[in-house]
N, CA and C atoms of all chains as a GROMACS GRO file, in nm:
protein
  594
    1UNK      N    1   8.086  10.722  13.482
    1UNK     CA    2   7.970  10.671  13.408
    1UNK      C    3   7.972  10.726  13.266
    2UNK      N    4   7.976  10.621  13.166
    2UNK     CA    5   7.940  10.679  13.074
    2UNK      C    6   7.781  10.724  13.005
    3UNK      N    7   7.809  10.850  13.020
    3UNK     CA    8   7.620  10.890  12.975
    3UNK      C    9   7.656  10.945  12.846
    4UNK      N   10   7.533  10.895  12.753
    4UNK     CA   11   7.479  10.935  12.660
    4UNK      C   12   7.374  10.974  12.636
    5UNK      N   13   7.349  11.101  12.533
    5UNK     CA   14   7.210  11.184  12.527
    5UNK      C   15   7.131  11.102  12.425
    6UNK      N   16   6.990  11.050  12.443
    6UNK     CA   17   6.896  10.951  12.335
    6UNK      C   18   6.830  11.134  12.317
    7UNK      N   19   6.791  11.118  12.196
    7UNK     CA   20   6.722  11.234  12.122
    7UNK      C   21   6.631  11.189  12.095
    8UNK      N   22   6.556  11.252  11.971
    8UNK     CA   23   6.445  11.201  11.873
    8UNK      C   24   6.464  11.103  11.795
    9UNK      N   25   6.619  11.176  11.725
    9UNK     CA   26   6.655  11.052  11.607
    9UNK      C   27   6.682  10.926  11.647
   10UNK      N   28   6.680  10.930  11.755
   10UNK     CA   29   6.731  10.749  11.849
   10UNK      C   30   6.560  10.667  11.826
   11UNK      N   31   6.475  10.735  11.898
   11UNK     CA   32   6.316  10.734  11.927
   11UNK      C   33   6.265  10.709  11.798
   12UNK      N   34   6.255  10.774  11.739
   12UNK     CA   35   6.224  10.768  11.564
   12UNK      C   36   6.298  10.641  11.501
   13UNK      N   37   6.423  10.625  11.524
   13UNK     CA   38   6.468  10.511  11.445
   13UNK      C   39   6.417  10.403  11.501
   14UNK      N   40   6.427  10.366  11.658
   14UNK     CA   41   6.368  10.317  11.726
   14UNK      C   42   6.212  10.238  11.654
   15UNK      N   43   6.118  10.319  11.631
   15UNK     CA   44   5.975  10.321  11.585
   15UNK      C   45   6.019  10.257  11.440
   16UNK      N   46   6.105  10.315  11.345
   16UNK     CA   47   6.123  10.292  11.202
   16UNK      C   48   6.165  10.148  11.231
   17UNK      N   49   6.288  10.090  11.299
   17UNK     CA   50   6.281   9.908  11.335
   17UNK      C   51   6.146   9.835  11.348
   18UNK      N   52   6.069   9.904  11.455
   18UNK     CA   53   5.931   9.831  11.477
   18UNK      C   54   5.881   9.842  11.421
   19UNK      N   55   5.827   9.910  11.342
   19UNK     CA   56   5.726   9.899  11.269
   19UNK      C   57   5.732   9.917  11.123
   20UNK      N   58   5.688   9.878  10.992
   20UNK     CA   59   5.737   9.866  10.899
   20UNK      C   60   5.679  10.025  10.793
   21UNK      N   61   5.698  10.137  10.876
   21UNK     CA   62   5.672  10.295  10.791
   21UNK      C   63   5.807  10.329  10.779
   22UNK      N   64   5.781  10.456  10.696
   22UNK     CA   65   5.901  10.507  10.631
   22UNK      C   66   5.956  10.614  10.752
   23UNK      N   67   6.106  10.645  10.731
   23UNK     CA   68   6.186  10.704  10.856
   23UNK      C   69   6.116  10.888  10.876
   24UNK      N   70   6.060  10.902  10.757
   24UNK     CA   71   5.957  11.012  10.769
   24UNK      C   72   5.857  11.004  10.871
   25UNK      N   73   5.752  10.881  10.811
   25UNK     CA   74   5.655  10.899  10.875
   25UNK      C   75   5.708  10.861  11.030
   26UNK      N   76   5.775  10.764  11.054
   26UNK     CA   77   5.858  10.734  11.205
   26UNK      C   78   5.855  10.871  11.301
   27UNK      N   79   5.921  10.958  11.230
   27UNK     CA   80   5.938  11.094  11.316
   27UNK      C   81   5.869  11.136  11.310
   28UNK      N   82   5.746  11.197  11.201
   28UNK     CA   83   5.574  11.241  11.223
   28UNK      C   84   5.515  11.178  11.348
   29UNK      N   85   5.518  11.028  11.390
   29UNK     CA   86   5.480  11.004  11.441
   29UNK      C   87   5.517  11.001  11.615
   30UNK      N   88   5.611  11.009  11.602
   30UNK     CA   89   5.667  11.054  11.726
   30UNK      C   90   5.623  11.191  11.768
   31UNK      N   91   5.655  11.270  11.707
   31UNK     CA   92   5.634  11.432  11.718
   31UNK      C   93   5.436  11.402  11.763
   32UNK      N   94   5.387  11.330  11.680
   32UNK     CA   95   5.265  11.360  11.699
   32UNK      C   96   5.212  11.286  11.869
   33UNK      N   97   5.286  11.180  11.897
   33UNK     CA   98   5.262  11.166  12.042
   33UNK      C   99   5.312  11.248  12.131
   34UNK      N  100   5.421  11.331  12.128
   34UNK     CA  101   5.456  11.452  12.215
   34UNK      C  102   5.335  11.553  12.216
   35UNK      N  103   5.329  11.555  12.081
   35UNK     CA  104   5.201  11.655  12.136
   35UNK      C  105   5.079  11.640  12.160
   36UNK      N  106   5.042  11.507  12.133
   36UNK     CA  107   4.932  11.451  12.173
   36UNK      C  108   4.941  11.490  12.338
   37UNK      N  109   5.030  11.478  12.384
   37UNK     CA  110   5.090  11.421  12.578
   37UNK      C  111   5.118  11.608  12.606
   38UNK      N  112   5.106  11.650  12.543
   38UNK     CA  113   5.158  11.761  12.542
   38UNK      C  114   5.013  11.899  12.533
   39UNK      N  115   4.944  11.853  12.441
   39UNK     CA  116   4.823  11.948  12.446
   39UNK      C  117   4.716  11.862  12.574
   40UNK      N  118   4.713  11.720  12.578
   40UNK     CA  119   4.626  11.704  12.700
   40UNK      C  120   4.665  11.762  12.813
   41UNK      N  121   4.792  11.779  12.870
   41UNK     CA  122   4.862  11.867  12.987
   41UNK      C  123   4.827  12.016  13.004
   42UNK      N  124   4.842  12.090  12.857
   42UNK     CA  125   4.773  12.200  12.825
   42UNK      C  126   4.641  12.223  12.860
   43UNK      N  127   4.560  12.069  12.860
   43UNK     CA  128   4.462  12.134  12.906
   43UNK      C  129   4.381  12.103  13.033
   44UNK      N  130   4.500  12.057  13.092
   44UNK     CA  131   4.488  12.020  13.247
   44UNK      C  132   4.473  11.888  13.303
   45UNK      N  133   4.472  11.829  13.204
   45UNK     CA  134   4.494  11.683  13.185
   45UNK      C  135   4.588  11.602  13.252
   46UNK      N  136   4.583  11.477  13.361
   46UNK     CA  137   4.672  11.387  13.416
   46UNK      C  138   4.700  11.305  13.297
   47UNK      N  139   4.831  11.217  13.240
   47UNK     CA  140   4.856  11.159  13.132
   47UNK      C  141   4.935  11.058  13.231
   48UNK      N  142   4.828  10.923  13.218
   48UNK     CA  143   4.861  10.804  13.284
   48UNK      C  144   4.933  10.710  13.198
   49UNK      N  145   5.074  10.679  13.176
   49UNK     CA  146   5.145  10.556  13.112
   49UNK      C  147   5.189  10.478  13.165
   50UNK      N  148   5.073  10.340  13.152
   50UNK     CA  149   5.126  10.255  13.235
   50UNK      C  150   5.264  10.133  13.241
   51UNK      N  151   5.323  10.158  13.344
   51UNK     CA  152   5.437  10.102  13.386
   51UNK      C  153   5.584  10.192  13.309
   52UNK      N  154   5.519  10.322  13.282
   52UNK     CA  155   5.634  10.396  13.279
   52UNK      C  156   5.608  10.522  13.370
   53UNK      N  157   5.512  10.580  13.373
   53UNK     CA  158   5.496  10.654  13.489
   53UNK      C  159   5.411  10.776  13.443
   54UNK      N  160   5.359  10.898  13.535
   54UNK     CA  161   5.219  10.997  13.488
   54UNK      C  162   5.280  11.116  13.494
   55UNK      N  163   5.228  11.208  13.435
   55UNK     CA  164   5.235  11.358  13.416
   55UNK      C  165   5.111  11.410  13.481
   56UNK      N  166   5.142  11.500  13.532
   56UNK     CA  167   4.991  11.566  13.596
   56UNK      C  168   5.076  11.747  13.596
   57UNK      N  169   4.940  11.820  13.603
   57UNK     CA  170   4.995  11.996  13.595
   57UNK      C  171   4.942  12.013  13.776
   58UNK      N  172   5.041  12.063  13.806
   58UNK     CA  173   4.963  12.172  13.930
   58UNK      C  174   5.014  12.287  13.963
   59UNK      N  175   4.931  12.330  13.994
   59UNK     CA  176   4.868  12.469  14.012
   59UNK      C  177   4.983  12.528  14.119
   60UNK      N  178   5.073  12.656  14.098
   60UNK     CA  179   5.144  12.687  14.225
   60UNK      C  180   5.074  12.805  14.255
   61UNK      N  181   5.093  12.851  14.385
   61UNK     CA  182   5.047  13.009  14.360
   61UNK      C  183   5.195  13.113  14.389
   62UNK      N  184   5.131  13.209  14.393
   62UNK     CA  185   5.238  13.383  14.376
   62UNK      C  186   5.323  13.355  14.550
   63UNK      N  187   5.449  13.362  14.528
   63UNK     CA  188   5.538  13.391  14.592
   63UNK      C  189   5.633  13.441  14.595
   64UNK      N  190   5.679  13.534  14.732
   64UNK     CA  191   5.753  13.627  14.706
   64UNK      C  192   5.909  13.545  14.700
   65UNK      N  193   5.995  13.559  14.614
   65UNK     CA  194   6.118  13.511  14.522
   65UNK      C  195   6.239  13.612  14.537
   66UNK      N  196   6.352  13.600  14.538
   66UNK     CA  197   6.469  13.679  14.529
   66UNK      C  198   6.519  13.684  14.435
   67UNK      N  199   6.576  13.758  14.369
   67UNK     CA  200   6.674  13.777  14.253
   67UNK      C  201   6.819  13.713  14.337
   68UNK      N  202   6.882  13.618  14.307
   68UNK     CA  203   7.038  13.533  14.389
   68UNK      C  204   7.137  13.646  14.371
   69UNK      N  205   7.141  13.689  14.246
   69UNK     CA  206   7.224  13.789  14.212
   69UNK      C  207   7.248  13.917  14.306
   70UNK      N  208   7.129  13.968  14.312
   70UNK     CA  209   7.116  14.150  14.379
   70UNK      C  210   7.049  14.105  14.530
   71UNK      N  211   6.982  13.994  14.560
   71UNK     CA  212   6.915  14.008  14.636
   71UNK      C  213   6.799  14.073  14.652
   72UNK      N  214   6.708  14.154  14.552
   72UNK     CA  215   6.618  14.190  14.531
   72UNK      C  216   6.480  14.060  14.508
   73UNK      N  217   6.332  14.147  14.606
   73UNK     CA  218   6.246  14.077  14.611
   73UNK      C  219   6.207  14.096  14.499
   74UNK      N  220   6.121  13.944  14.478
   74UNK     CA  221   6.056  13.988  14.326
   74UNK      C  222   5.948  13.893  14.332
   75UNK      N  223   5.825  13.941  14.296
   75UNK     CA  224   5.735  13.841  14.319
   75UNK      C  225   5.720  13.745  14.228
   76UNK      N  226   5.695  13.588  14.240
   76UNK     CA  227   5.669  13.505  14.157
   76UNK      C  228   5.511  13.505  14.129
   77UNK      N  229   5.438  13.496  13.997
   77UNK     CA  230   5.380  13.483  13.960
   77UNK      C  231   5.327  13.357  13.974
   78UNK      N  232   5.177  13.322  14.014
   78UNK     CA  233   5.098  13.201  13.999
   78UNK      C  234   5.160  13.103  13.878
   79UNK      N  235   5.154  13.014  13.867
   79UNK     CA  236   5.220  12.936  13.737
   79UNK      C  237   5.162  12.756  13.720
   80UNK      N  238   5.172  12.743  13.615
   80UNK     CA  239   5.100  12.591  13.630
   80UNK      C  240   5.274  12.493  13.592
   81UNK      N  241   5.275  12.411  13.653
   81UNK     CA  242   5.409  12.327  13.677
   81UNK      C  243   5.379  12.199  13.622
   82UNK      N  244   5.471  12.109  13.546
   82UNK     CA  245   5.406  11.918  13.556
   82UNK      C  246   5.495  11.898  13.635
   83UNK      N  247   5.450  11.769  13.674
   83UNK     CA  248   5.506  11.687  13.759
   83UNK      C  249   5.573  11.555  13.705
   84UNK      N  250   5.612  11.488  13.721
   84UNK     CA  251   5.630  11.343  13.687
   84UNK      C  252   5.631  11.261  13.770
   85UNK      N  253   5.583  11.138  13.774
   85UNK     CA  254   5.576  11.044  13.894
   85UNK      C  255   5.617  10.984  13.809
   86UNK      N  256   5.759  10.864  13.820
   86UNK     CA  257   5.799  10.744  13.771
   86UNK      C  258   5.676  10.598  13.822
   87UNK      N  259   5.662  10.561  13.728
   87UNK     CA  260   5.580  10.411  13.770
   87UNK      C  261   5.682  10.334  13.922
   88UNK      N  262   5.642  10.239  13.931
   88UNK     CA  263   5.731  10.150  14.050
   88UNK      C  264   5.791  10.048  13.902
   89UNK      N  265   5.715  10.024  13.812
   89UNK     CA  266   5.806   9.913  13.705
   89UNK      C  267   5.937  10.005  13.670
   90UNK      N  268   5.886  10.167  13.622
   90UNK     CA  269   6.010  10.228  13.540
   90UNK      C  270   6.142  10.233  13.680
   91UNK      N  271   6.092  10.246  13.823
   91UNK     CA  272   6.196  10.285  13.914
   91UNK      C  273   6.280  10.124  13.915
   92UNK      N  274   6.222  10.046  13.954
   92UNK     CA  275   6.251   9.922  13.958
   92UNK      C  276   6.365   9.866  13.811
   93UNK      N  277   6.299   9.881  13.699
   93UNK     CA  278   6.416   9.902  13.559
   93UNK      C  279   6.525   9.954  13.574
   94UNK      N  280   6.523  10.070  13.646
   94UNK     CA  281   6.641  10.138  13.673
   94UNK      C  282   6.761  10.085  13.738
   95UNK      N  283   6.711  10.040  13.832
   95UNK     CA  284   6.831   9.967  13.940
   95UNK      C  285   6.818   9.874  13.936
   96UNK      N  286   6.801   9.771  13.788
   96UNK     CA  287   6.768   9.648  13.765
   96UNK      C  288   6.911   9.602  13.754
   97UNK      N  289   7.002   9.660  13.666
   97UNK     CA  290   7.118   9.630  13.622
   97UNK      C  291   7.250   9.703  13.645
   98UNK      N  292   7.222   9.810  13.742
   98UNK     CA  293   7.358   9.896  13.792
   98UNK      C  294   7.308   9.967  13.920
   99UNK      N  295   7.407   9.940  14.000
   99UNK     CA  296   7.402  10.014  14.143
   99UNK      C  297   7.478  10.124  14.156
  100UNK      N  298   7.447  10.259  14.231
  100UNK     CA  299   7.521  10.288  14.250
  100UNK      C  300   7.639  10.268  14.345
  101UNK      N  301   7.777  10.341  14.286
  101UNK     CA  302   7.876  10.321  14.352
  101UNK      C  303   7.981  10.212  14.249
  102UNK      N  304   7.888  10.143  14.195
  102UNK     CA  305   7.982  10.071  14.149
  102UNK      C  306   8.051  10.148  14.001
  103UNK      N  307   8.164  10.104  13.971
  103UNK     CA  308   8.232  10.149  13.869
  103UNK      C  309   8.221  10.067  13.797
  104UNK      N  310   8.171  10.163  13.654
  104UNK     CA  311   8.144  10.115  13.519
  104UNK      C  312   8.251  10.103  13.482
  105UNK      N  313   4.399  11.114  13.029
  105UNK     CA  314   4.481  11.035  12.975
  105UNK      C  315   4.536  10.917  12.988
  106UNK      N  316   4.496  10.799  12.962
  106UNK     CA  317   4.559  10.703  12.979
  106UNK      C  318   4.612  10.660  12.847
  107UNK      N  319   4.715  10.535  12.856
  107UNK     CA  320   4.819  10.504  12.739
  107UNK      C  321   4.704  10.460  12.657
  108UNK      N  322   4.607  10.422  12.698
  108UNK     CA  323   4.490  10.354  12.527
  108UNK      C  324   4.447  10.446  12.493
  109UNK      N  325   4.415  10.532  12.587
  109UNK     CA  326   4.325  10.675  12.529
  109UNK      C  327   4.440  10.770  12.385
  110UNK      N  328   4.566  10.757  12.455
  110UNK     CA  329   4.694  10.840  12.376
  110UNK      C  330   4.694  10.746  12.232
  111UNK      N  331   4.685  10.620  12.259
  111UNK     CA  332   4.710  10.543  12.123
  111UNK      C  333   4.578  10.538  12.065
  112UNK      N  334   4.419  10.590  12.119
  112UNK     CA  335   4.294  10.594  12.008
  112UNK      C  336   4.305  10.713  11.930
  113UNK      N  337   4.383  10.821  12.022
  113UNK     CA  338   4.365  10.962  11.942
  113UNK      C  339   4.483  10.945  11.826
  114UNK      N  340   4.613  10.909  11.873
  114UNK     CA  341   4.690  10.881  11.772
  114UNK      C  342   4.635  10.793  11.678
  115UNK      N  343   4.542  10.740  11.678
  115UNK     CA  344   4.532  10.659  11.562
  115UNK      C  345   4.410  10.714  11.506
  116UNK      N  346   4.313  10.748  11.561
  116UNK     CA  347   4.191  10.862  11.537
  116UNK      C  348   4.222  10.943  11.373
  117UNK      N  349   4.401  10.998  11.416
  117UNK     CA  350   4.461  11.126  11.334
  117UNK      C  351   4.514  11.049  11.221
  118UNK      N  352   4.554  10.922  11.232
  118UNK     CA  353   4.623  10.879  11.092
  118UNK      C  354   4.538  10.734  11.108
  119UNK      N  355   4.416  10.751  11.033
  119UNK     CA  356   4.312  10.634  11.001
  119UNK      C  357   4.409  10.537  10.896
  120UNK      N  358   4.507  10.539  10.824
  120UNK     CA  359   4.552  10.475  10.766
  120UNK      C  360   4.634  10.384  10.815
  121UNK      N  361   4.652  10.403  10.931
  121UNK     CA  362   4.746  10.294  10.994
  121UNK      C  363   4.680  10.176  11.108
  122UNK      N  364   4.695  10.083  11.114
  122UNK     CA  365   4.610   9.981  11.212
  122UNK      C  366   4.637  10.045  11.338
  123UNK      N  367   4.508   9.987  11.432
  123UNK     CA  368   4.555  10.027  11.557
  123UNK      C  369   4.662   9.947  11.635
  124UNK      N  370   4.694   9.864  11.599
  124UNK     CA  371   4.798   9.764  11.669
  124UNK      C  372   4.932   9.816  11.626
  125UNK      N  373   4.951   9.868  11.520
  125UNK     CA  374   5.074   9.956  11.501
  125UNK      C  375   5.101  10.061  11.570
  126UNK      N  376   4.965  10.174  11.578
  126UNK     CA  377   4.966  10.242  11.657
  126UNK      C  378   5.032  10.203  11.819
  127UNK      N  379   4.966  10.117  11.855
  127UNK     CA  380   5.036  10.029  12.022
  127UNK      C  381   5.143  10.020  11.968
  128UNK      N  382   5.212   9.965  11.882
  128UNK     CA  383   5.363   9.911  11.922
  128UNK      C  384   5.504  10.037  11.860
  129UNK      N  385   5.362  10.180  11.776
  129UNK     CA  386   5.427  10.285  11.793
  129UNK      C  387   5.494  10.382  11.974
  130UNK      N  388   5.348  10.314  12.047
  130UNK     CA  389   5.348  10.417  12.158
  130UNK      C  390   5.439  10.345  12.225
  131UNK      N  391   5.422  10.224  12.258
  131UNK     CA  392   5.488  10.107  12.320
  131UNK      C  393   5.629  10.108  12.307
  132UNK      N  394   5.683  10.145  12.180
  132UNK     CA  395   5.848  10.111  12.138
  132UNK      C  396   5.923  10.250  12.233
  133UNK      N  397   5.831  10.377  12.192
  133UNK     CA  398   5.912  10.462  12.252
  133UNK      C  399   5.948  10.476  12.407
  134UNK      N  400   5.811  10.463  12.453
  134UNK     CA  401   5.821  10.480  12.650
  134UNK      C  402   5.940  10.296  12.649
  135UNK      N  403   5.929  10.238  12.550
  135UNK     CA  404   6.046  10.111  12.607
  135UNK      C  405   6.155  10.170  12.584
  136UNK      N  406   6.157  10.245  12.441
  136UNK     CA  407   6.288  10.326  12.404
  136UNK      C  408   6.338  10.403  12.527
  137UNK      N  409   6.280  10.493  12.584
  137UNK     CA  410   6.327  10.618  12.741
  137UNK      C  411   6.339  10.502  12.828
  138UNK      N  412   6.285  10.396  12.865
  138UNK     CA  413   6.315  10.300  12.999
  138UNK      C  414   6.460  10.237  12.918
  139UNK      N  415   6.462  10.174  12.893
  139UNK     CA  416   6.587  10.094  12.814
  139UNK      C  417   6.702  10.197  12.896
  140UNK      N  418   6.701  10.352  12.806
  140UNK     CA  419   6.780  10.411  12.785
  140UNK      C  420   6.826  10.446  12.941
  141UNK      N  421   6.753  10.436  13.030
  141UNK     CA  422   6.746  10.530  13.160
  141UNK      C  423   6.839  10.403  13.213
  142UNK      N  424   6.764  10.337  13.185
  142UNK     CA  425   6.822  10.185  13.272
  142UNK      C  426   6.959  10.163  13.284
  143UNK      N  427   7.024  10.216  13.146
  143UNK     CA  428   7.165  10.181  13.047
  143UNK      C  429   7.237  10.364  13.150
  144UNK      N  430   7.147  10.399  13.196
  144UNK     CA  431   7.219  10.553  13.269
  144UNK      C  432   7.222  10.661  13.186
  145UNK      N  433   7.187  10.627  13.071
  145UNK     CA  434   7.165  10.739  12.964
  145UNK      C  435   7.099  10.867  12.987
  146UNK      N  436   7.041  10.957  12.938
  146UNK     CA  437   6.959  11.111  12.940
  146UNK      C  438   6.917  11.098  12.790
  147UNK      N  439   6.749  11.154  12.824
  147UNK     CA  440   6.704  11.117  12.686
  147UNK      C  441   6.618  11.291  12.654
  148UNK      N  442   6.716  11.372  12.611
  148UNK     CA  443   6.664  11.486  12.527
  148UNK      C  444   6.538  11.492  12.444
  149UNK      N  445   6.437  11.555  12.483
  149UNK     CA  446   6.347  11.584  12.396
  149UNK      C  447   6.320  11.691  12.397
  150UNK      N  448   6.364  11.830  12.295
  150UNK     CA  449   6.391  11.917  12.282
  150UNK      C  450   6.241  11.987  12.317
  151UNK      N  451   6.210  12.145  12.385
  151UNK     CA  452   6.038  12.165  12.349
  151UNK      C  453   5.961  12.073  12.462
  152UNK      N  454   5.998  11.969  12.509
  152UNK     CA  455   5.910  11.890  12.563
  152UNK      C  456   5.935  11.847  12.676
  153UNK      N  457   6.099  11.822  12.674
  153UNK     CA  458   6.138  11.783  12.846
  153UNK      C  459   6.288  11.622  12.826
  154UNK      N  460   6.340  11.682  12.924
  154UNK     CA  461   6.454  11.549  12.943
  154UNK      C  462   6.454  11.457  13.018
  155UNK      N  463   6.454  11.358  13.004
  155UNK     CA  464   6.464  11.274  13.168
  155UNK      C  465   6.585  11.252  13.176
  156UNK      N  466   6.637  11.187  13.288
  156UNK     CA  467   6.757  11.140  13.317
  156UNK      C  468   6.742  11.069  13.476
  157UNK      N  469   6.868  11.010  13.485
  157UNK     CA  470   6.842  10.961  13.637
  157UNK      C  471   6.967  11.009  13.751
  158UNK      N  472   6.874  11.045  13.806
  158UNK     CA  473   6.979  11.060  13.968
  158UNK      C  474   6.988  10.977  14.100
  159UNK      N  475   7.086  11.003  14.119
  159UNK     CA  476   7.173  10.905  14.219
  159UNK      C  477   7.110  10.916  14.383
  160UNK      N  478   7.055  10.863  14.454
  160UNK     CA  479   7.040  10.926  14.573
  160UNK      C  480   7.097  10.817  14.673
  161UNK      N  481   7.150  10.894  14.788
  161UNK     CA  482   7.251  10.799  14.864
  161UNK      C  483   7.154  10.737  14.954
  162UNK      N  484   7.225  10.643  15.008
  162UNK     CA  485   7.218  10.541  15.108
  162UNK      C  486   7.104  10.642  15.249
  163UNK      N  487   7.013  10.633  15.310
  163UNK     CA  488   6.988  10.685  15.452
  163UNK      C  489   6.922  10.572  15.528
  164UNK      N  490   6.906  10.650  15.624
  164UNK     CA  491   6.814  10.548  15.705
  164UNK      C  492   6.674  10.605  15.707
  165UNK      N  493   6.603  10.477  15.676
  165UNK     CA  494   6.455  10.573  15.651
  165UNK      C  495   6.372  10.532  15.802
  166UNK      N  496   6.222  10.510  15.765
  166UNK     CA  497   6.174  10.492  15.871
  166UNK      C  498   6.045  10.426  15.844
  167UNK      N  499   5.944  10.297  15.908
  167UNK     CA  500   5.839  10.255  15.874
  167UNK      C  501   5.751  10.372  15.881
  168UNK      N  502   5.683  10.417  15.824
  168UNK     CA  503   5.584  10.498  15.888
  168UNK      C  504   5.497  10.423  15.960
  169UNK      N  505   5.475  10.319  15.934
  169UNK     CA  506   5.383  10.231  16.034
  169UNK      C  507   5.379  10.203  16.196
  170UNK      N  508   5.516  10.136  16.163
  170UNK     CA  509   5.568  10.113  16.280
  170UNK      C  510   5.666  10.169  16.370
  171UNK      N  511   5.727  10.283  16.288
  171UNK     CA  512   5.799  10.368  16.326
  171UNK      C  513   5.966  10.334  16.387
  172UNK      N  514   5.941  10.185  16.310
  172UNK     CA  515   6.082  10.116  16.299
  172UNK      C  516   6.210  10.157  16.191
  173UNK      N  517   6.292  10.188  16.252
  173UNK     CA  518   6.433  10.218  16.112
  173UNK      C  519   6.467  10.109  16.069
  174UNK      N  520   6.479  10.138  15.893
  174UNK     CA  521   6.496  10.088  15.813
  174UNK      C  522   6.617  10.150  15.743
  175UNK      N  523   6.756  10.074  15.699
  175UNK     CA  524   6.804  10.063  15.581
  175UNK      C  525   6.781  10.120  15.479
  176UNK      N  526   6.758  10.206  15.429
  176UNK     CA  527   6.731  10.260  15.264
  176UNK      C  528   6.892  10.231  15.200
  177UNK      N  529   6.892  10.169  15.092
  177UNK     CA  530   7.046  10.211  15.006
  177UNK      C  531   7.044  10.247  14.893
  178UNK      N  532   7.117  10.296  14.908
  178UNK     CA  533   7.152  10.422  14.740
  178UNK      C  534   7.098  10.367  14.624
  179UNK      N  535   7.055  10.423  14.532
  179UNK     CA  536   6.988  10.378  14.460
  179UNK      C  537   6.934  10.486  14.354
  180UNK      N  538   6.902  10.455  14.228
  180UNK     CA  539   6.879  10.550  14.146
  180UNK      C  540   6.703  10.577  14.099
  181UNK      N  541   6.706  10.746  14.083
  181UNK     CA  542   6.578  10.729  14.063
  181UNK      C  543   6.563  10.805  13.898
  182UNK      N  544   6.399  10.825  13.891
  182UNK     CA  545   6.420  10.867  13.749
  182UNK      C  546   6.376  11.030  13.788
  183UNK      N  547   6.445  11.132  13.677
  183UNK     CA  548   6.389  11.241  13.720
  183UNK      C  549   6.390  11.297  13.587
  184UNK      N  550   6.234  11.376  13.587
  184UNK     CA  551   6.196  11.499  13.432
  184UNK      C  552   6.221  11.641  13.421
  185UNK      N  553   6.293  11.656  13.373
  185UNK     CA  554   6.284  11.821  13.357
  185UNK      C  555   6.196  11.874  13.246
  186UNK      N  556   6.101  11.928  13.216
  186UNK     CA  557   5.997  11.998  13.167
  186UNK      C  558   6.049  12.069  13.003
  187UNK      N  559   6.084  12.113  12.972
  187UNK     CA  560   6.116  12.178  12.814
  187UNK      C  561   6.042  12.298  12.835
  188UNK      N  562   6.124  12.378  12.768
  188UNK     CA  563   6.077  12.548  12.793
  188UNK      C  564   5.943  12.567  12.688
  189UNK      N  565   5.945  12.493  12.602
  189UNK     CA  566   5.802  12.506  12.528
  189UNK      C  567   5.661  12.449  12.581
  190UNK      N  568   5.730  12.396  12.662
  190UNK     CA  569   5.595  12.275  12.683
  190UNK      C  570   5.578  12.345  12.842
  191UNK      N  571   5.657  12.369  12.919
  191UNK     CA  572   5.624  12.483  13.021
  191UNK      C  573   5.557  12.614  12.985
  192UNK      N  574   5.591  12.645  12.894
  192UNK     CA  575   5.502  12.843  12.814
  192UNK      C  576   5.388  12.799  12.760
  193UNK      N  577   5.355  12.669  12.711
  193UNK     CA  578   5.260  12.666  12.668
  193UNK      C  579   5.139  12.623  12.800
  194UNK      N  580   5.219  12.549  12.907
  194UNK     CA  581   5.090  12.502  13.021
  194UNK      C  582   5.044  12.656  13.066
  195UNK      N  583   5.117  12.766  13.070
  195UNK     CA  584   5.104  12.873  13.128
  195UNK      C  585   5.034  12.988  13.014
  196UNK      N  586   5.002  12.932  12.901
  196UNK     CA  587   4.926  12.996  12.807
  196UNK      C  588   4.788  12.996  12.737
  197UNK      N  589   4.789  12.828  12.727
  197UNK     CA  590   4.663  12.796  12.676
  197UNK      C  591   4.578  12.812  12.827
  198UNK      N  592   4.618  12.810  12.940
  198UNK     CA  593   4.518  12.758  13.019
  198UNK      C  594   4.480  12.909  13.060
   0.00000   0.00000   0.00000
C-alpha cells in the first residue's frame, strides 16, 4: 500500500482552493478549528461532527501498571483519555473504494 | 459540540468573514481527512492527533439478536491517536 502522510499544509491548501482567503489566513484558520475542537474537549466537552464522527473525554481511574522493561509495579494515575467514534458515513467512505487484501 | 456550534464560534472570532465561508471552511477539512483516509492515507496533525486506518480481518461475528453467525469480512476501519499536546492539556486544564 502506498501510504502517504496529509499534514496541515495539505488541509490549509485544501481551505486556500475553497475558499477565496489568503494561504495565511487558510492556516490561521485551520489552527483555529483545532483548537476550537481542542479547548471544548479541555473542557469536557463531547464534539459531535456530523458524518465524520465524535470526540468525547473519559474519565479512567488509577491502576496498578508495570514498567515492560524491569517489571516493576507502578501505579497509573487517574487520567482523562478522548475517544473517537468514526461516523457510519466516515466507516462506510473507507471501504468505499479498496478492500482489503487486494493489491494496490 | 456540534459541527454548527464549531462553525458559530469560528465565525463568532473572525466577524469579518461570512458565515457560509466559515461552513465550507469546516466542511473542506473533515472532507479533506475522509478523502484522505479513503485513498489509505494517515493524516498528521501535529499537537492534536493522527488518524489513519486499520485493517481488521475477516471473523465470524454473531447476531446479538438472534444469536445467529454471521460472516464479518475484512474490512477497514478508521482509527485516532490523540497528540501529546492535546492529551497534557485534557489532563491540565480540567
Amino acid at each position: 500500500m502506498s501510504e502517504t502522510t496529509i499534514t496541515r499544509a495539505h488541509l490549509s491548501e485544501a481551505v486556500y482552493q475553497e475558499v477565496g482567503l489568503s494561504r495565511n489566513e487558510s492556516a490561521e484558520l485551520l489552527e483555529s478549528v483545532l483548537n476550537e475542537i481542542s479547548e471544548a474537549l479541555a473542557d469536557g466537552e463531547t464534539v459531535k461532527l456530523s458524518s465524520f464522527g465524535s470526540f468525547s473525554v473519559r474519565q479512567k481511574g488509577q491502576r496498578i501498571g508495570r514498567n515492560p522493561k524491569t517489571g516493576e509495579q507502578v501505579p497509573i494515575l487517574p487520567r482523562r483519555v478522548l475517544v473517537f467514534r468514526p461516523s457510519h458515513v466516515l466507516k462506510l467512505r473507507i471501504n468505499q473504494n479498496r478492500h482489503p487484501g487486494d493489491t494496490d | 459540540m456540534t459541527k454548527s456550534e464549531l462553525i458559530a464560534r469560528i465565525a463568532a472570532a473572525n466577524p469579518h468573514l461570512y458565515h457560509r465561508d466559515v461552513e465550507r471552511i469546516v466542511t473542506t477539512i473533515f472532507d479533506e481527512i475522509t478523502t484522505a483516509l479513503a485513498r489509505g492515507d494517515r493524516v498528521e496533525l501535529r499537537g492534536f492527533g493522527a488518524f489513519s486506518v486499520k485493517e481488521r480481518d475477516a471473523r465470524l461475528g454473531r447476531n446479538p439478536r438472534t444469536g445467529e453467525a454471521v460472516n464479518v469480512s475484512a474490512k477497514y476501519v478508521p482509527f485516532f491517536k490523540t497528540g501529546k499536546e492535546l492529551r497534557e492539556k485534557l489532563n491540565t486544564d480540567g
